[in-house]
N, C-alpha and C positions, 0 to 999 in steps of 0.2 A: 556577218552572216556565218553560220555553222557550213562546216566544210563537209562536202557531198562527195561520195564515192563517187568516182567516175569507172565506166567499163570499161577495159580495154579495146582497143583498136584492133582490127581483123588483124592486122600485122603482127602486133603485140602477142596475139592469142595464138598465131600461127608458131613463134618463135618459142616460148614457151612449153609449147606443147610438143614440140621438136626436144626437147631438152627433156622433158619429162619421159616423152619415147625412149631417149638415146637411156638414160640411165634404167628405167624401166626394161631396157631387154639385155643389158649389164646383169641385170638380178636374177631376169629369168635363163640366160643361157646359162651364170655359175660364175661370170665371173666377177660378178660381187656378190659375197655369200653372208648367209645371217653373224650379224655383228661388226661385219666390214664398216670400214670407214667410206664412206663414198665421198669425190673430190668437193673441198669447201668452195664455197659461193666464189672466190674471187679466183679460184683456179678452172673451174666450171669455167668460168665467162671470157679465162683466156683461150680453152680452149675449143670451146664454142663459138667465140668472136659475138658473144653478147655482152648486152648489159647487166649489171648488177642485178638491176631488181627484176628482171626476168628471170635470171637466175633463183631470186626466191622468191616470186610467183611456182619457178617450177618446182621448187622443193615442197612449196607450200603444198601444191598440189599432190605431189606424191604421197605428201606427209595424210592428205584425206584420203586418198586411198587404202591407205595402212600398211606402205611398202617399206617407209622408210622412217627415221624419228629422230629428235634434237636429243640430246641429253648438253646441259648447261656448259657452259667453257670446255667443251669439246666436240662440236661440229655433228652432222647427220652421218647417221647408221643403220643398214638392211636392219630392217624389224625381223625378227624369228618368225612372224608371223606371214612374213612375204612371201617364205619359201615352204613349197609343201615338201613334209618331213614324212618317215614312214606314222603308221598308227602305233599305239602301241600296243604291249602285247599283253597276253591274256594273264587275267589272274590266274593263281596254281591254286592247288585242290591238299586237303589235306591227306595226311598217311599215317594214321593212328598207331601202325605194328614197330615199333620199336625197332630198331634199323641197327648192325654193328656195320661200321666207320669203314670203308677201303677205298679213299682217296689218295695214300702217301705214296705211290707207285708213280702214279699219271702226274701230281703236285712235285714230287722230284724230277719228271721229267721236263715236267716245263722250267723247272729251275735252270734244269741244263739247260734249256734251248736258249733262254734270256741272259744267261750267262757270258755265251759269246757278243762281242761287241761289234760285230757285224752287224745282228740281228736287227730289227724294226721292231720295236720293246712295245707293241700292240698286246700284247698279253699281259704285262705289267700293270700295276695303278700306285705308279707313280708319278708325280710331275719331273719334266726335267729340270738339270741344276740351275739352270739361268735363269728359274724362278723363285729361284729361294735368295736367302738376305746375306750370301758365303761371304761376300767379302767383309760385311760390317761384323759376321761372327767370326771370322780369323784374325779381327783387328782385338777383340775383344778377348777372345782367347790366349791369345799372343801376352796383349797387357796383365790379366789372370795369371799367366805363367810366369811375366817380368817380375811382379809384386809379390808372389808368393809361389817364389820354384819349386817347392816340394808338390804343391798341390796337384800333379799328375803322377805321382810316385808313391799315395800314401792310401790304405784302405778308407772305405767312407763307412760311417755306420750302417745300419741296416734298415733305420727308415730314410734315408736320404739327406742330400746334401740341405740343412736350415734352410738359407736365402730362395731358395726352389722352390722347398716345400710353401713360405710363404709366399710367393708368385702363383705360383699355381693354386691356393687359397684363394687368393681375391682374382687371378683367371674365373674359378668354377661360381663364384658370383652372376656373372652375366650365362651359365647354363641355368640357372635356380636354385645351384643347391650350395647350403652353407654347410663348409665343410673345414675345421680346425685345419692349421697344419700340420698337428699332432696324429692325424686323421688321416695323413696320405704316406705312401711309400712308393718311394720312385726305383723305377726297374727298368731294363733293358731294352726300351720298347714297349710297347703298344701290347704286341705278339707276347712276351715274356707274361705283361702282366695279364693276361687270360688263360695263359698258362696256368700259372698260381694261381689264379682266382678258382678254376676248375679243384684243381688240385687241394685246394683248401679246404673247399666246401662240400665235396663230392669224394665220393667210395668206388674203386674197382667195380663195375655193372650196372653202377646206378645208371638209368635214363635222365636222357637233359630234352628237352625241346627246342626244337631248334627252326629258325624261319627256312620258308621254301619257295626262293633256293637262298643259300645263304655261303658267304663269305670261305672259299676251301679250308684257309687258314684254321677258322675252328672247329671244323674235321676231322683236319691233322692232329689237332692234339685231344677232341673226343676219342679219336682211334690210339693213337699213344698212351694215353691214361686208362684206358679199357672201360670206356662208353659207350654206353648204346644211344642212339638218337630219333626222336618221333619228328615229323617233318610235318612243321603247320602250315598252312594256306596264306598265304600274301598277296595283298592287291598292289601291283607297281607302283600306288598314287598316296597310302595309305598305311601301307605295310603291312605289319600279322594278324591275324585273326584273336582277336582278346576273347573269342567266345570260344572256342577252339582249345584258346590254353586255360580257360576258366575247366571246361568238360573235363580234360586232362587233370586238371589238380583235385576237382571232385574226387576224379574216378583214383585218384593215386596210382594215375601211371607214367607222371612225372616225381625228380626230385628236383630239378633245377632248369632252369632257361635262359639260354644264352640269347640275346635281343641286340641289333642295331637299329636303332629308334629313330636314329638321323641320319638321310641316307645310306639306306641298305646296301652292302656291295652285294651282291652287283646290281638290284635296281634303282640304287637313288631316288628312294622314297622317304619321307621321314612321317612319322604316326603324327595324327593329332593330339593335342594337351589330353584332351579327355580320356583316350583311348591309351594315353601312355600313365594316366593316374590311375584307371581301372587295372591295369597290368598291374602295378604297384600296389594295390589293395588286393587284387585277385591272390598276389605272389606272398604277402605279406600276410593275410587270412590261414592260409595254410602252411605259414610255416616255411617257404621255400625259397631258396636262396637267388638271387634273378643279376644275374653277371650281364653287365652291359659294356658293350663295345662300342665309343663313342669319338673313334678316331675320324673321323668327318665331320662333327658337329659344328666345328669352326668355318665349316667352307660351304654355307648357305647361298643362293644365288637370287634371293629376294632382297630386297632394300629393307628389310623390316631386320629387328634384334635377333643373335644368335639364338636360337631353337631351344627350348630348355631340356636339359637328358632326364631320363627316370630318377636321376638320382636325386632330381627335384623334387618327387612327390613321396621320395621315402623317407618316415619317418620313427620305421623299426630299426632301420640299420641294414635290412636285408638284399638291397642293392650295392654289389660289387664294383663299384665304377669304374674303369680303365679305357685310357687313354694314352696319347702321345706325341710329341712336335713332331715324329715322321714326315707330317704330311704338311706341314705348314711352317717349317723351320729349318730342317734337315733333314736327311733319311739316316744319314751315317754319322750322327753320333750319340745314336740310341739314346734316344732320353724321353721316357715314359714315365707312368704313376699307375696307381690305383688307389682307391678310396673304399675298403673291402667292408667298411662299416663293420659289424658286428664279430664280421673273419679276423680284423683285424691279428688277433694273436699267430693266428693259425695262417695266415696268410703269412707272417713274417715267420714262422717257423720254416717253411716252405721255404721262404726267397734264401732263407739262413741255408739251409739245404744244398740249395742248387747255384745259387749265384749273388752271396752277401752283401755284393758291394759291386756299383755300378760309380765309371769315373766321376772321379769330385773334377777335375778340368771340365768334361765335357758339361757336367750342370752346371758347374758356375759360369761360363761363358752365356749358356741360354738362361739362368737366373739374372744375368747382367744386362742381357739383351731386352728382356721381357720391366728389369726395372729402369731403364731411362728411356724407355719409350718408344714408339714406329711398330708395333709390333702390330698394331691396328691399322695404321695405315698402308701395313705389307700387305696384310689379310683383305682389306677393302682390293687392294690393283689383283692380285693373287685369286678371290670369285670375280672378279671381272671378267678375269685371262680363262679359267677353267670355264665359266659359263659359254663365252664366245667359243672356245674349242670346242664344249660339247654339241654348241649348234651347229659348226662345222662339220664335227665328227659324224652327224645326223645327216645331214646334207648329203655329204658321200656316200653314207650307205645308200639314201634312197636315188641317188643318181647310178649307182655302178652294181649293187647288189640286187638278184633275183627279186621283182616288181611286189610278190606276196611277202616280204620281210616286213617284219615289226620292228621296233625300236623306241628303248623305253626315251622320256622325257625327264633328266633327271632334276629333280630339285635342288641337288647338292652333291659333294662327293666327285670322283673323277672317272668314273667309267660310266658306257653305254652298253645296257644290254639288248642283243638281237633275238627274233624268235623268226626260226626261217620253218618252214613248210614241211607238215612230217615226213617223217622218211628220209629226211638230211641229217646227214651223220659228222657232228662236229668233230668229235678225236680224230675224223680220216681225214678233214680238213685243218686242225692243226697239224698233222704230219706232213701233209703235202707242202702248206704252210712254210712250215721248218726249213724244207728243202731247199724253201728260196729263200732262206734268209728272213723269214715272217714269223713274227710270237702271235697267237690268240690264244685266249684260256677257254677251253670247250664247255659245255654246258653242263656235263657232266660231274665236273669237278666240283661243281655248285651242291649236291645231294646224296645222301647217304645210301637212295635208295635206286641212284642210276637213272635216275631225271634229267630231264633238260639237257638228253642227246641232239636233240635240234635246235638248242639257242649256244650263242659265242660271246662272251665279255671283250668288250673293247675298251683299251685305255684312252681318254678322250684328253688326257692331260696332257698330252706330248705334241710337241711343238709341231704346228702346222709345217710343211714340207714340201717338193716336189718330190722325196722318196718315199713320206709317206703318203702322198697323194695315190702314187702308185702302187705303197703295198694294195692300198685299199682297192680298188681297180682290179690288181692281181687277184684279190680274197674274191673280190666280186665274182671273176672269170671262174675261178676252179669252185665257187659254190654253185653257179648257173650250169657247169658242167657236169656237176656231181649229180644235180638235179634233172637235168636232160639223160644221163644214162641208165 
């Protein structure tokens, strides 16, 4: 005879459902938050004093509710979906009049503030060190130095260390784009190579466009090189507006575009295929050089393929591509590229200029790292870690911070950004901030044109805490206060 479900027993149903309770107001008070682990079946039942399979009756149970989920040889976890998060926040508008640069005042400031090691590095977007792969790259470096001593003692060419440049080669495969190693030049960071890439391609006054809000860093050095900047519209989910910088390039009131295509800092957006190949035709049509900053591209939080950059669909040469392990390898020991396409000369005229030679130790250690392998397998635990933090980091805003806050929902990348209620003045709030020992990057710093005095960047990379539990708590108090007077 074929085997019949049976119902369970009033008893059964009662127990169960007790267990589905208990864990169900875990979730809703906070203290299981999205992406937590919640206790496995056989630790559940000890300490419930049930049975197994009541134990996964109730999980089962929660699981249809939508509170909670399996993921394979790794046990049940709060769904993002469990816990309500703020909404997010509104797209920006764009700013046609050509804007000069005066970020480097407020951006030096906060350097100081992040500086001391006191501080709660909530203003930062970096992850901490205990997520990076330090001990396998001080093994590896170490051996680099035993085999060949001079190699930290001796200048490097000026397109970069060989072995690097072809790692980084068959890297920029999985973005889309085929790119020689003859084709790249490795620099000082991420920050360096947008530097040059500016500097290459671009003239003292020339205007660049630029996303709204967008990344202070390239700001800083539109303002240093003597750039003017137009400020385009961005949807947090989508990113910039391609009809926006199409009008622009008609109208010739750009000469260049600076783009984070894969998650934006600070909203952690990344454009779709379509809208990032029309950018690349629209840029390419006219002539204009379109420098992309694609230092997040590796830290997707979807299960699907890394995201392909611009540098995908160009096939003038006119995309500038830079990048860097910063974010995913180490911070400190600068080892970055660009792929300037068609600048190329001019690009390395530049680097020759200002800074020829970037350590042969420190790239061959990550040329080593990257050719025997785990470099993938960092990266998979490493958007695991930052996705779980960013839903955390969400979580807390909307449990401690002022009820009308927004907060985006990032795709990628490691910062959250807030949009609090007009009339909140984020620079007062980082100063106040500071005083206790708290980093936020204000909104402002985000815009050329003095935007986004009422949204805060938060770094969502930093390792959960009870003192960060508390800056946040703190942030919350003195923005509800600022708001109430």
């Amino acid at each position: 005879m074929p085997d019949v479900a049976v119902p369970p027993s009033a008893d059964e149903q009662r127990l169960y459902d007790r267990v589905a309770g208990h864990v169900a107001r875990l979730i809703e008070q906070g203290t299981l938050r999205p992406g937590d682990r919640i206790p496995s079946v056989r630790r559940m039942r000890g300490q419930m004093s049930v049975s197994l399979s009541t134990v996964t009756h109730a999980y089962r149970l929660l699981e249809s509710r939508g509170l909670i989920e399996a993921r394979p040889k790794s046990g049940y976890f709060v769904r993002d979906a469990a816990i309500r998060v703020p909404l997010p926040p509104k797209a920006s508008r764009s700013n046609i009049r050509p804007l000069r640069v005066n970020v480097a005042r407020l951006s030096r400031r906060l350097q100081d503030v992040l500086a001391s090691p006191e501080v709660v590095k909530l203003g930062a977007a970096v992850p901490d060190i205990e997520l990076f792969p330090t001990q396998r790259l001080n093994r590896l470096f170490s051996q680099m130095l035993r085999r060949f001593p001079d190699l930290g003692h001796r200048y490097d060419v000026p397109l970069g260390y060989p072995p690097l440049r072809k790692e980084i080669a068959r890297r920029m495969i999985d973005a889309g784009a085929e790119v020689a190693p003859a084709d790249i030049v490795t620099t000082s960071g991420a920050s360096e190579a947008v530097y040059l890439a500016l500097h290459a391609a671009l003239q003292p006054g020339d205007t660049v466009a630029v996303e709204s809000p967008t990344y202070f860093g390239i700001l800083d050095k539109l303002e240093t090189l003597g750039l003017k900047a137009i400020e385009v519209a961005s949807d947090p989910q989508t990113g910039v507006d391609v009809d926006a910088i199409e009008r622009l390039a008609e109208e010739k009131r750009i000469q260049a575009a600076v783009i984070i295509a894969n998650f934006n800092n600070p909203l952690g957006c990344r454009m779709p295929d379509a809208a990032k190949r029309r950018l690349v035709e629209i840029m390419s049509q006219h002539q204009l050089p379109l420098i992309e900053d694609d230092i997040f591209g590796e830290l997707h939080f979807d299960s699907g393929v890394r995201p392909n950059a611009l540098k995908a669909f160009d096939r003038d040469g006119i995309v500038l591509y830079c990048c860097s392990f910063s974010k995913t390898i180490s911070p400190g020991m600068r080892v970055g590229w660009c792929a300037p396409g068609i600048y190329l000369e001019s690009f390395l005229q530049a680097k020759i200029a200002l800074n020829p030679a970037v350590s042969i130790a420190m790239q061959s250690a990550v040329a080593k790292y990257l050719e025997i392998g785990g470099f993938d397998l960092h990266l998979r635990r490493l958007r695991r870690t930052l996705q779980d933090r960013a839903r955390q980091m969400a979580y807390s805003v909307h449990q401690h911070f002022p009820e009308e806050t927004r907060a985006t929902a990032p795709q990628g990348g490691q910062v959250l950004w807030l949009e609090l209620p007009r009339g909140f003045d984020s620079v007062q709030l980082f100063e106040e901030a500071a005083e206790r020992n708290i980093s936020v990057a204000p909104g402002v710093l985000f815009s050329p044109g003095d935007r986004f005095r009422n949204f805060v960047r938060l770094n969502c990379a930093i390792q959960a805490s009870d003192r960060v539990e508390q800056a946040i708590i703190e942030l919350g108090r003195l923005a509800k206060r600022q708001l109430a007077t």
